[in-house]
C-alpha positions as CSV (number, residue, x, y, z in Angstrom):
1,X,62.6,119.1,123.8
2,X,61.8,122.3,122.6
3,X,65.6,123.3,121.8
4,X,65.8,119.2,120.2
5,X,62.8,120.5,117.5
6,X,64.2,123.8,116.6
7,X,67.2,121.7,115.5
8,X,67.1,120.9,111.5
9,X,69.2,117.8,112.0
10,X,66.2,116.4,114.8
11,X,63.5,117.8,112.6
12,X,65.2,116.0,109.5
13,X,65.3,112.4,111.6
14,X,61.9,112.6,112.7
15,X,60.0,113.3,109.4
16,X,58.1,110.6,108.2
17,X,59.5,111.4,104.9
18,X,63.2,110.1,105.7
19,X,61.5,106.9,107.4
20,X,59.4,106.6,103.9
21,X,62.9,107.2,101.4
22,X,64.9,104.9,103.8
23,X,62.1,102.1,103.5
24,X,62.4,103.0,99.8
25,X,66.0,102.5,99.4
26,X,65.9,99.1,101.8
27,X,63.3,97.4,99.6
28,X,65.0,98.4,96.0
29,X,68.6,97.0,97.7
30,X,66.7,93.8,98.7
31,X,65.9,92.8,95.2
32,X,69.2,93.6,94.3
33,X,70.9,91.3,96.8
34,X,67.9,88.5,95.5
35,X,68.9,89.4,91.9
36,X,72.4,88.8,92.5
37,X,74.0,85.6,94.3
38,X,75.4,85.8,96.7
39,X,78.7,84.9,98.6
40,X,80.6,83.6,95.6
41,X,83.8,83.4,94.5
42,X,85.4,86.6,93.1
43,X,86.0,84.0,89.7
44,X,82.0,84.1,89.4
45,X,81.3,87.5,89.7
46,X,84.1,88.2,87.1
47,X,82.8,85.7,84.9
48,X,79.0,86.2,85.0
49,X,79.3,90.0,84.9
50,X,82.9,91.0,83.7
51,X,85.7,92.7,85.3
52,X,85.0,95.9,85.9
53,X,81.5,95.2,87.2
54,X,83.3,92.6,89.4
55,X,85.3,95.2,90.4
56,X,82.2,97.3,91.3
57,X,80.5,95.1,92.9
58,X,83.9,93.8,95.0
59,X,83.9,98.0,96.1
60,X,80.5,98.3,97.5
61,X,80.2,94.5,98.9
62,X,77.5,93.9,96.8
63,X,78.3,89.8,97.0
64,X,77.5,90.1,100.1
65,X,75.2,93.0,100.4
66,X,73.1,92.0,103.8
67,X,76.5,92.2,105.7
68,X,78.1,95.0,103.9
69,X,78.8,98.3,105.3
70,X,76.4,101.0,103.6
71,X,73.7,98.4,104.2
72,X,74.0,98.3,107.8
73,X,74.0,101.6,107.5
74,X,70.7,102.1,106.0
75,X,69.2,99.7,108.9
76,X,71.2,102.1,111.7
77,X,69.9,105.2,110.3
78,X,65.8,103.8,109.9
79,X,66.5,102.5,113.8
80,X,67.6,106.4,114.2
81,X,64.8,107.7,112.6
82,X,62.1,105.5,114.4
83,X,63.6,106.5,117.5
84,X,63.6,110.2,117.4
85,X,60.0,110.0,115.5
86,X,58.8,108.1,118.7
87,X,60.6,110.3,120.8
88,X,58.8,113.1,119.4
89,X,55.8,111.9,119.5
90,X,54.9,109.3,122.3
91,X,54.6,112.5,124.7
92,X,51.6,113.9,123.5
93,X,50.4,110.5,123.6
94,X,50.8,110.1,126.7
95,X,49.5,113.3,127.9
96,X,45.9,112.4,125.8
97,X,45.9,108.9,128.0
98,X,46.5,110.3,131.0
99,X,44.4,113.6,130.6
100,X,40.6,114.0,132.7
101,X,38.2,112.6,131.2
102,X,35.5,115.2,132.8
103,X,38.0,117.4,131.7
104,X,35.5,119.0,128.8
105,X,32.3,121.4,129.1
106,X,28.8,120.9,127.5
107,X,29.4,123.3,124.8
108,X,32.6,121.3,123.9
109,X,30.1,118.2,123.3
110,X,28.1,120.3,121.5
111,X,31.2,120.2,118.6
112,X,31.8,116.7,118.8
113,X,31.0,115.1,115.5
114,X,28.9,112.8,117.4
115,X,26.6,113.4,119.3
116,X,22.5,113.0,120.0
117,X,19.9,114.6,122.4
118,X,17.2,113.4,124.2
119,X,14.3,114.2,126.5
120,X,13.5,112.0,129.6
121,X,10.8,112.5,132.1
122,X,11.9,112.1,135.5
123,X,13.9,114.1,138.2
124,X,17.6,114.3,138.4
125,X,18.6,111.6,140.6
126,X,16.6,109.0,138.7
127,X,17.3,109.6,135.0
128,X,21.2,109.9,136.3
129,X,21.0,106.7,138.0
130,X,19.7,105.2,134.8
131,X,22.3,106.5,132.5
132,X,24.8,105.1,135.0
133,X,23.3,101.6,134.9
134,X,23.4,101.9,131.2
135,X,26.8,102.8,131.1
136,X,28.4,100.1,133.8
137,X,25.8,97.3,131.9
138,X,27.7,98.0,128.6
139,X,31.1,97.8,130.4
140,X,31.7,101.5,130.3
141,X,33.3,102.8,134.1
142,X,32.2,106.1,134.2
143,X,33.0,108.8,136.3
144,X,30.8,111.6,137.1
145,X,31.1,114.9,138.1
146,X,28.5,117.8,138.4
147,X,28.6,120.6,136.0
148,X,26.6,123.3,137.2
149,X,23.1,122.2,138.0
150,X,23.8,119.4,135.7
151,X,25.9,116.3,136.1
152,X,28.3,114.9,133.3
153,X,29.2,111.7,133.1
154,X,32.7,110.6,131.3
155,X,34.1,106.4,130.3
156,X,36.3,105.6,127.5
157,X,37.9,102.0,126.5
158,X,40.8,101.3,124.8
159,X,43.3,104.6,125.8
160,X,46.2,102.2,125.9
161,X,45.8,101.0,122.2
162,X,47.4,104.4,121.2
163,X,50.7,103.1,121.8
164,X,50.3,100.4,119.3
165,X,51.9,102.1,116.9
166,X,55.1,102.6,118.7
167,X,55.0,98.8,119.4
168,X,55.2,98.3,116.1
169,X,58.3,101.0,116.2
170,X,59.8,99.0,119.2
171,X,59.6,95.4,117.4
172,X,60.8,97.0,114.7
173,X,64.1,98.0,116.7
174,X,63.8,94.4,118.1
175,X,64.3,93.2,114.4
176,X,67.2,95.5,113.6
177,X,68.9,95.0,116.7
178,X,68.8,90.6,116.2
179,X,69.7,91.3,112.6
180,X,73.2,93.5,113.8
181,X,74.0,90.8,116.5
182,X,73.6,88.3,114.2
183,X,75.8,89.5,111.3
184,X,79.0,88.3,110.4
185,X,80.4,91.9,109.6
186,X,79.8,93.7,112.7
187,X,81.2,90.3,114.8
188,X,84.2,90.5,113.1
189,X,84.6,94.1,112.6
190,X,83.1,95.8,115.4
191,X,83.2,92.8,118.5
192,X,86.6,91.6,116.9
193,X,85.3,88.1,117.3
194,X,84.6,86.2,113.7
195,X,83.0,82.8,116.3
196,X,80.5,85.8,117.4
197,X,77.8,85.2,114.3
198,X,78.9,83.2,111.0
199,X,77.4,81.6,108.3
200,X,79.7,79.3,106.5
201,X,79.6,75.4,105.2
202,X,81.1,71.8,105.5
203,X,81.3,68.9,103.6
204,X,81.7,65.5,105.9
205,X,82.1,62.1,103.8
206,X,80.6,59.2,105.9
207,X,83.1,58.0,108.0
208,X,85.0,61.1,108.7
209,X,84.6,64.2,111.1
210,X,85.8,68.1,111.2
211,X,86.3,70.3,113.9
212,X,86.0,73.0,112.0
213,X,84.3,75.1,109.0
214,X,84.8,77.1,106.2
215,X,82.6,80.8,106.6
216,X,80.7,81.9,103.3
217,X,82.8,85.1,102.3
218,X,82.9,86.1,98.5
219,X,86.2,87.2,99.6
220,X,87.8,83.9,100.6
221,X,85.9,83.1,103.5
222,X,88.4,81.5,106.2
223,X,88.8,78.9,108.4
224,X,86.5,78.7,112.1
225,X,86.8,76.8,114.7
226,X,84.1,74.8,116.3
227,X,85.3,73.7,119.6
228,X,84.0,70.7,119.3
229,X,83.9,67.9,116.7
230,X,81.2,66.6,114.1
231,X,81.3,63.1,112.5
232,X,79.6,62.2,109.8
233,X,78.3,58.0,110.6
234,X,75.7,57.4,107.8
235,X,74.5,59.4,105.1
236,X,70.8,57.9,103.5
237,X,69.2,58.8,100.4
238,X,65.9,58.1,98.6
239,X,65.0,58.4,94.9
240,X,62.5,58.7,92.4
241,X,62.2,55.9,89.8
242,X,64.1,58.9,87.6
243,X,67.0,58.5,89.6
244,X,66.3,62.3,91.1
245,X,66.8,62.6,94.9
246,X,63.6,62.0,97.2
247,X,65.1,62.7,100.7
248,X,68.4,62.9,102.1
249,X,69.3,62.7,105.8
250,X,72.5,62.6,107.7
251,X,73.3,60.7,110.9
252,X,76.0,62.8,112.5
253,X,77.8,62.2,116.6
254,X,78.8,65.4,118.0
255,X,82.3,64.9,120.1
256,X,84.1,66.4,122.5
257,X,87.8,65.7,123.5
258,X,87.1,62.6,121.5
259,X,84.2,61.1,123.5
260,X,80.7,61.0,122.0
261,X,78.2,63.4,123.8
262,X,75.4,63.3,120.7
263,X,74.5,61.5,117.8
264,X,71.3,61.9,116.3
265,X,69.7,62.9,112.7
266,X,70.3,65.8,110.4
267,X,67.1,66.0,107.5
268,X,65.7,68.9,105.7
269,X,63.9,71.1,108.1
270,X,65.6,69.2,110.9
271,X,68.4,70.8,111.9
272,X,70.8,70.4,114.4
273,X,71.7,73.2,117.0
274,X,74.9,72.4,119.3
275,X,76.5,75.3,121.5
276,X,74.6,78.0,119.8
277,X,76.2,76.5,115.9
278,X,73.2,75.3,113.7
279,X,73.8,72.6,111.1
280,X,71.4,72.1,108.9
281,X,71.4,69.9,105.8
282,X,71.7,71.3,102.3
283,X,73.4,69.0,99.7
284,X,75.8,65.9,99.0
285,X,78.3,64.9,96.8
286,X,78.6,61.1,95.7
287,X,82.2,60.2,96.2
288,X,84.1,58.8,94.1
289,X,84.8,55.7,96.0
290,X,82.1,52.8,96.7
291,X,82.4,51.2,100.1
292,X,82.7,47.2,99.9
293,X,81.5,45.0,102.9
294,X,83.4,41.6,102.2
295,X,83.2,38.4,104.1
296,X,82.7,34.9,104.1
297,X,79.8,33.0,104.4
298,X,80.9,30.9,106.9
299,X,81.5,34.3,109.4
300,X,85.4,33.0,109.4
301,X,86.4,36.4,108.0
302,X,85.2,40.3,107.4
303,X,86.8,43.3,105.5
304,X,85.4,46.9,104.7
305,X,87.1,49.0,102.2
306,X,86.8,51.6,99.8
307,X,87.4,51.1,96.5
308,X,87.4,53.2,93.5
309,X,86.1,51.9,90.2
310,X,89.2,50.6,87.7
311,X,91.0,49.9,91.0
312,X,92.3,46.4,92.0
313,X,91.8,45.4,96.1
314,X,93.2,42.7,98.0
315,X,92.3,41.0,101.4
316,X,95.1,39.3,102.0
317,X,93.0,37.9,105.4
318,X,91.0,36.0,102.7
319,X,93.0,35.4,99.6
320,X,91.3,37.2,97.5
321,X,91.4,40.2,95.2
322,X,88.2,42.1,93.5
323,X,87.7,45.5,91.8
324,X,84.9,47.4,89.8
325,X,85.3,47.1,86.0
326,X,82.3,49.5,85.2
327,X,79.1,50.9,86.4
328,X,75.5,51.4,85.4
329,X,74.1,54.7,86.5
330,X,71.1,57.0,86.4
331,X,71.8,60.3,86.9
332,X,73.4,60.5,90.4
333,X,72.7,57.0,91.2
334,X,74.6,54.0,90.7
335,X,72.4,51.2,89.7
336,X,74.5,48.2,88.9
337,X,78.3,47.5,89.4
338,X,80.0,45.0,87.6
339,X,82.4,43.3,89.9
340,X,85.9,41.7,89.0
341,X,86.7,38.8,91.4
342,X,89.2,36.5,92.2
343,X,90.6,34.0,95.0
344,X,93.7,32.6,92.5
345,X,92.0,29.7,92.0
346,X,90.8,29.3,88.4
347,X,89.3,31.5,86.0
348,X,88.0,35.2,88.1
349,X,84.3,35.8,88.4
350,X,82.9,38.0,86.6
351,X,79.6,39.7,87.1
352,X,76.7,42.6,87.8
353,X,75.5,43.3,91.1
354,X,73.1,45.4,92.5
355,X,74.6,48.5,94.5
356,X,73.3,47.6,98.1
357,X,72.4,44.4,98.0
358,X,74.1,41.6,98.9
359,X,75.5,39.2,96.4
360,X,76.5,35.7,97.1
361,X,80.0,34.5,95.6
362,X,81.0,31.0,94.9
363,X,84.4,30.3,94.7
364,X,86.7,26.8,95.5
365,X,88.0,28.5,98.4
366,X,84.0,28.9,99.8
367,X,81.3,30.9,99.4
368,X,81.6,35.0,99.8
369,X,79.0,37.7,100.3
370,X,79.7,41.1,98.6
371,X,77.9,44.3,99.3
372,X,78.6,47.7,97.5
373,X,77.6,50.7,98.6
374,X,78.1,54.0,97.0
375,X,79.6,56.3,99.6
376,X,78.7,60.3,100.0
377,X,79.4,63.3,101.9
378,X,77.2,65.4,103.3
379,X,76.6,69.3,103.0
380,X,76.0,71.1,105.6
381,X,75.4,74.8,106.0
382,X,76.3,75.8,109.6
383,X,75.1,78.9,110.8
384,X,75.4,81.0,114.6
385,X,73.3,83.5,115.3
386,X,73.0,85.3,118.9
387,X,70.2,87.4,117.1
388,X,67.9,85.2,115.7
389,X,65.7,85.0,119.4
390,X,65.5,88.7,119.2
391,X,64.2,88.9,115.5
392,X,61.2,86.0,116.6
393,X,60.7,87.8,119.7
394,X,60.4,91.0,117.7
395,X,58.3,89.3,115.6
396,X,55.7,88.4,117.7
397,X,56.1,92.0,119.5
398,X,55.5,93.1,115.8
399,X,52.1,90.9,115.4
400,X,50.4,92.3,118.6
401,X,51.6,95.7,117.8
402,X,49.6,95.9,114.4
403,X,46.8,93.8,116.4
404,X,46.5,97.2,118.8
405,X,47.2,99.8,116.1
406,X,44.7,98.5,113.4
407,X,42.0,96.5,115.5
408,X,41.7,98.6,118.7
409,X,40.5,102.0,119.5
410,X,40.2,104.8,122.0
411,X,36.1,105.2,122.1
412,X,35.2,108.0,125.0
413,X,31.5,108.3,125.6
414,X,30.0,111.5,128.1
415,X,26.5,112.0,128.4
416,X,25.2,115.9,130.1
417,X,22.7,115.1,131.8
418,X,20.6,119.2,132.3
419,X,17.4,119.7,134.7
420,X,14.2,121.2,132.8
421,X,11.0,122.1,134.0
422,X,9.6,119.0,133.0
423,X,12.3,116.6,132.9
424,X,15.6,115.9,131.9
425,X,17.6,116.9,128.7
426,X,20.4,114.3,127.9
427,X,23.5,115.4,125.9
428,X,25.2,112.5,124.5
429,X,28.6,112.3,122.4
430,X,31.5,110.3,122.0
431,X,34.6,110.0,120.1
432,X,37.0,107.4,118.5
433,X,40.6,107.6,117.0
434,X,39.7,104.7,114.8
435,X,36.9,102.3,113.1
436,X,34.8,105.9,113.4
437,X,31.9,103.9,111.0
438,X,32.1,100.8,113.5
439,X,31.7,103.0,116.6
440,X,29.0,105.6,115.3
441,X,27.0,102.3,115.2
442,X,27.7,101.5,118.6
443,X,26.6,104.8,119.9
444,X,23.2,105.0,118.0
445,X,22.5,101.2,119.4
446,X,23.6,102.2,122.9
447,X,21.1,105.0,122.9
448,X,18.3,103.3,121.5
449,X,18.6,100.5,124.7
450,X,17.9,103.7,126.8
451,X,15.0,104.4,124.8
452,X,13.6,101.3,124.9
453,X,14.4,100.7,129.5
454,X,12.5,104.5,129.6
455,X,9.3,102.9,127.1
């Protein structure tokens, strides 16, 4: 270790200065990766900032800077530097926890900063036997040792919360460590495996399933696999009397080889997780075609279909043609339809219906029941990320770290306890690496209850 700290490059990694410029240069490249989007087309970049900055920007993978190369970087090197500053330091930690705690003479107490002196009548034995009750009463395990022709007696509480610092360090690691596994770069480029960790995005219309997804890449992004497919059965939306979206959820059935094995419900803060892939919803897209449920009243005869609006249908199961001739809408939803219908009997009917809601037709050839529906697709940003246990178990790790470091102490307490001619003289001081002001308090009202058991 000795050889390690004469070495500039070890002395450089384990200054807390480096840790100080890397946090530094890790928070100013945040806000630049919130400042600019990210994952968008080249085309955006070159027409939001120009060419050349495009260009730039294209260079130094700033579109998608969290995965880039020089930002990994920056998190390698801070993991470096924590390391080697914990490596250099956690020994003399350890040596203070693990050192004698009788392992200090009177005149040392002498120099503590705290310290008080008092007088007791009584011989040894007694006024020993009373500063050990004291002690073990306040939770304090002595041990005692004897010091000449007086005794000392030694406790302390809390040795272990030294290390809370380098928990923090560890979760730290923890954090970095989840945050690598889990990007998209080092899957591709160092495990050779793109299906490692991805972020990418799908858009399912009702009715219609993918087995596979497009990753988020400013570059192009590309094609993955699932290994499984997703289907898209219903997709529900709510709105404001605005016509603004309310809610949006999406009822999707995972297959495999073809054959159901899940369906359930994908909302906003509901995602769903499948094989270590995460979908979770994120947008739609009305499509351009309505879906009409046809049929006669009579239960005779049924027909689903899509139909775009200006576009003429026929069931030829039931005679009859139809079509949309316009619609009535409010922002992105469709109010009112106006329906074009026909069984080529007489005049066609001609009238507004409501979109989801049933509407009774009477015709010479019977009665039909119309219901329009405007069809969507879903959005769905699918996400897997071997890393993300590691980064909540870090978390936590983090959370009980700074709980040790900044709420916990090492407090030692010794008392000399010296033999007079008419009595005892009592030596007492202590020590703590933290909350001093808290602890000086303490010790004054822990020697006042001996005062008042001696009165």
């Amino acid at each position: 270790m000795t050889t390690l700290k004469k070495n500039p490059l070890f002395a450089l990694f384990a200054s807390v200065q480096l840790a100080l410029f890397l946090l530094f240069l890790l928070a100013s490249t945040s806000i630049i990766g919130t400042i600019i989007p990210q994952n968008k087309p080249i085309a955006f970049y070159v027409e939001q900032y120009g060419f050349k900055t495009a260009r730039f920007f294209q260079l130094l993978d700033i579109a998608d800077m969290y995965n880039s190369w020089w930002f990994l970087g920056l998190l390698t090197l801070f993991a470096i530097n924590l390391i080697i500053c914990s490596i250099e330091r956690i020994p003399q930690v350890i040596r203070l926890v693990r050192r004698d705690i009788l392992a200090v003479t009177p005149e040392q107490l002498i120099k503590f900063p705290l310290r008080d002196e008092r007088h007791l009548a009584g011989e040894m034995p007694v006024v020993a036997d009373r500063v050990a009750t004291l002690l073990e009463k306040h939770g304090w395990r002595a041990q005692e040792a004897t010091v000449g022709s007086g005794r000392m007696y030694g406790a302390e509480k809390g040795k272990w919360s030294r290390f809370g610092l380098y928990m923090v360090h560890c979760s730290i690691l923890v954090i970095l460590a989840g945050a690598l596994l889990g990007s998209s770069t080092v899957a591709s480029k160092l495990f050779h495996d793109p299906l490692f960790a991805f972020k990418g995005s799908v858009t399912l219309p009702e009715g219609e399933q993918t087995d596979h997804i497009y990753a988020h890449d400013h570059r192009g992004g590309g094609r993955l696999d699932l290994g499984f497919a997703l289907r898209c059965d219903d997709f529900s939306i709510e709105f404001y009397s605005n016509g603004m979206p309310k809610s949006y959820r999406s009822k999707v059935t995972v297959l495999e080889s073809g054959a159901p094995v899940l369906t359930t419900v994908i909302e906003v803060n509901k995602p769903l997780t499948y094989k270590g892939i995460t979908f979770y919803q994120s947008s739609y897209q009305p499509d351009r075609n309505y879906q009409a449920i046809l049929k006669k009243k009579d239960g005779s005869a049924e027909t689903t279909a899509r139909i775009p609006v200006a576009q003429q249908i026929d069931w030829p199961g039931g005679g009859v043609s139809y079509g949309i001739i316009n619609r009535e809408r409010q922002g992105e939803l469709t109010r009112r339809l106006k329906i074009w219908f026909s069984d080529g009997q007489g005049e066609p009917s001609i009238f507004w219906v409501h979109a989801d809601q049933e509407a009774a037709i009477e015709r010479t050839s019977g009665t039909y029941l119309l219901t329009i529906k405007q069809r969507y697709a879903t959005g769905l940003q699918v996400t897997k990320d071997p890393g993300s246990d590691l980064v909540y178990g870090g978390c936590l790790l983090m959370l009980v770290g700074l709980y040790i470091a900044f709420f916990l102490s090492h407090r030692r307490i010794f008392v000399f306890i010296q033999p007079e001619a008419r009595g005892c003289h009592l030596l007492f001081a202590g020590d703590a690496n933290k909350n001093k002001v808290g602890f000086e308090k303490y010790f004054s009202q822990l020697i006042s209850k001996l005062d008042r058991e001696t009165e």
